[in-house]
C-alpha positions in Angstrom: -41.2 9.6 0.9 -43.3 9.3 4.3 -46.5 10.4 2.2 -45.4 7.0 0.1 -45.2 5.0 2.8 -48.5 6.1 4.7 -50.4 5.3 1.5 -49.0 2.4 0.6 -50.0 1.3 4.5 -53.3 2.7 4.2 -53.6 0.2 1.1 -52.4 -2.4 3.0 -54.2 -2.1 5.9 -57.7 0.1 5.6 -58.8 -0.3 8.8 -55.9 1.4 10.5 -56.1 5.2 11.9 -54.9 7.8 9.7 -53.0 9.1 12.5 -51.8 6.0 13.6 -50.6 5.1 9.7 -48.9 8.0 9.7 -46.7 7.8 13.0 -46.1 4.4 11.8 -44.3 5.9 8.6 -42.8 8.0 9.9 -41.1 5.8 12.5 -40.2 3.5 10.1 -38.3 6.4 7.7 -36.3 6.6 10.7 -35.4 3.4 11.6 -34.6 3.5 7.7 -32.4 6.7 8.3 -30.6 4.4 11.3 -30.3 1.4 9.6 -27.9 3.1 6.5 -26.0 5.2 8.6 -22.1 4.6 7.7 -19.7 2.6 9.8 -16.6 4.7 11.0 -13.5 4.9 9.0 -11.2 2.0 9.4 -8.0 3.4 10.6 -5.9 0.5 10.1 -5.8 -2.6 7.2 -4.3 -6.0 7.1 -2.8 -8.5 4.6 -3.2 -12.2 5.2 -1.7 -14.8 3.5 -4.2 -17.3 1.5 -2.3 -20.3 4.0 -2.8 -18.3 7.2 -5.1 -21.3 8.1 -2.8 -23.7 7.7 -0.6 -22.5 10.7 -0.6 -24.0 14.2 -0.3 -20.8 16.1 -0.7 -20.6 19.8 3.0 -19.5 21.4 4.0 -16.1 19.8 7.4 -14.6 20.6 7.6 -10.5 20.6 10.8 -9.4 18.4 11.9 -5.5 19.8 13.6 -4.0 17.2 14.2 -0.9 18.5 15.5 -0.4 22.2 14.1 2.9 22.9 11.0 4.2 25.5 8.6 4.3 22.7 9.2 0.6 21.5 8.8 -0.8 25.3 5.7 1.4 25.3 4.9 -0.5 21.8 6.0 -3.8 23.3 3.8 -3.2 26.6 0.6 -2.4 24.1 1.1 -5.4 22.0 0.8 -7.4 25.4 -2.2 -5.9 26.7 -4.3 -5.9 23.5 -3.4 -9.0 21.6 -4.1 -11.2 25.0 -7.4 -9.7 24.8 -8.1 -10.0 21.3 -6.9 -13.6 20.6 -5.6 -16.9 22.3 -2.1 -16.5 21.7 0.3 -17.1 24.6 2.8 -13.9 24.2 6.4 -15.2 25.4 9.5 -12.9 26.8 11.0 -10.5 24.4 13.5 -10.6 22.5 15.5 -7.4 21.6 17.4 -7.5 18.1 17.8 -6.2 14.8 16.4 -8.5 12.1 18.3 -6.7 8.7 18.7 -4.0 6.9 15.3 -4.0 5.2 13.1 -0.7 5.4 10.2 -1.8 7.1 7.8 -0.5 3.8 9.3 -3.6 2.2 8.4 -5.8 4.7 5.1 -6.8 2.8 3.2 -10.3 3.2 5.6 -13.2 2.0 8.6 -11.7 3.0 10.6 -14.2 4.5 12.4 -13.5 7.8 16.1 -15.2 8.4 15.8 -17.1 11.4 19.3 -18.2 11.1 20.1 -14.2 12.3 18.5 -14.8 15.4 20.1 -17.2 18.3 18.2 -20.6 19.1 17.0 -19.7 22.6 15.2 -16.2 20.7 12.4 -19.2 19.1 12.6 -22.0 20.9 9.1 -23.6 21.6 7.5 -20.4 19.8 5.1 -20.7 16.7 5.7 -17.3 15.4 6.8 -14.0 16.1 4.8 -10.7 16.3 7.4 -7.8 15.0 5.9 -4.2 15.9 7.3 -1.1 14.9 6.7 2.4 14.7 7.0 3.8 11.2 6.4 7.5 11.6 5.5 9.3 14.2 5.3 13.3 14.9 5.2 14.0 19.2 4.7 17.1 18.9 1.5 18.9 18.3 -0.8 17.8 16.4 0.4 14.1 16.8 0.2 11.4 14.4 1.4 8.0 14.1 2.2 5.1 11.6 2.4 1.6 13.2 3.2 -1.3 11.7 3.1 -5.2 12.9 3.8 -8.5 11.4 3.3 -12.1 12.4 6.2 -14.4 10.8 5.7 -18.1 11.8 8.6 -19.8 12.8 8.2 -22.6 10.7 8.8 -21.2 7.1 9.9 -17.7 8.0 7.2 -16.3 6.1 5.1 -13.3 7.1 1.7 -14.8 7.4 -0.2 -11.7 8.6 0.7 -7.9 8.0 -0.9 -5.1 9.3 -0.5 -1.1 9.3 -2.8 1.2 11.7 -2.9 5.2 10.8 -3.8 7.4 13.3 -3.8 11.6 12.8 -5.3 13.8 15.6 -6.0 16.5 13.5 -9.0 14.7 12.3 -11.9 15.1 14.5 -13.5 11.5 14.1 -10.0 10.5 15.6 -9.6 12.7 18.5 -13.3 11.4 19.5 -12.8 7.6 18.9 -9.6 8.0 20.9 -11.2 9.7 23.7 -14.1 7.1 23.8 -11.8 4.5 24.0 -9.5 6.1 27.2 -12.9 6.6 28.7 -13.5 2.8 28.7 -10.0 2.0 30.3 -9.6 0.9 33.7 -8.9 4.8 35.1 -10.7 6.8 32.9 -9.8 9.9 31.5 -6.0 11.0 32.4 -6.2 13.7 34.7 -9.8 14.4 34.7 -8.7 15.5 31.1 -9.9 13.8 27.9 -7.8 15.9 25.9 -4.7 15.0 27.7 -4.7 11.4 25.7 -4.4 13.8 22.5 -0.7 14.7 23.8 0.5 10.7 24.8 2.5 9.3 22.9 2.5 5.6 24.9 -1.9 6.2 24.7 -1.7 6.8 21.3 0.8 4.1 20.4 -1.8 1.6 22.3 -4.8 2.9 21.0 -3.1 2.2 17.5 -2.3 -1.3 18.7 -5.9 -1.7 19.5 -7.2 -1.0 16.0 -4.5 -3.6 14.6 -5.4 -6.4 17.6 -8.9 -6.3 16.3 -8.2 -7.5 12.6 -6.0 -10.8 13.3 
């Protein structure tokens, strides 16, 4: 292939150095090389609804649907990443159970019953962000499964779904994880980067992180 390339350049060009031609190629095989290198595996997906446009969305209530120390640490993440990643105001909590639904049916265009939640829970809110941990193993190696849906107040329907996967058995994980608690304010916890790996609250935001960046 660089052979290819040189010729074809000394064709072009005949009054270039050999040597010259041939540093050129073989720069430009690499910049090639650079240039299809894959992106890194997604590690969370979202479904939108084909009206998501439509919406006026700009207050967002957070619905808690679980009152335990990893849903505050859920609700807490939610907070910090999604008032980074978007121009949503993100109003008081509310702490309830919506129904009886497993959350795997809770796909886009399900519609949420407002009527089970009291008035004060949506007043002067455009939607609702719902987060909730779907699997989860704490001990080592961890993993998690996090789930988070945006229902707008208006129609009840789930306008924007999303599911993040995050295993730290798998190498490209443990290192995009420890890249990103480098880039925190605080750095590494400990002095440790591996220390993230055992976290449940790290890993629980660093989850909410890959979801924040799809709405």
């Amino acid at each position: 292939m660089p052979l290819l390339l040189v010729l074809g350049l000394e064709a072009l060009q005949p009054g270039l150095p050999t040597m010259d031609i041939r540093k050129l190629g073989i720069a430009t095989v690499v910049l090639c090389g650079c240039v299809i290198a894959p992106d890194p595996r997604p590690l969370a997906s979202a479904t939108i609804a084909s009206d998501f446009q439509t919406y006026s969305i700009r207050r967002v209530g957070l619905l808690r649907l679980h009152d335990d120390d990893l849903h505050h640490a859920l609700d807490r993440a939610v907070r910090i990443e999604f008032l980074e990643a978007s121009d949503y105001v993100i109003a008081p909590t509310y702490v309830g159970a919506l129904s009886s639904q497993a959350p795997s049916e809770r796909r886009s265009g399900w519609t949420l019953s407002l009527e089970a939640l009291p008035p004060e829970a949506l007043e002067g809110l455009d939607a609702l962000l719902i987060p909730e941990v779907i699997d989860i193993n704490t001990s080592d190696p961890q993993r998690l499964e996090l789930r988070l849906d945006l229902v707008a107040c208006e129609t009840g329907l789930t306008i924007w779904s999303a599911t993040a996967w995050v295993d730290s058995t798998d190498r490209e994980v443990r290192h995009r994880i420890q890249e990103w608690q480098a880039q925190l304010p605080g750095g590494v916890l400990d002095g440790d980067p591996e220390l993230v790996l055992h976290s449940p609250e790290r890993l629980v935001r660093f989850a909410v992180r890959q979801l924040a960046g799809l709405l």
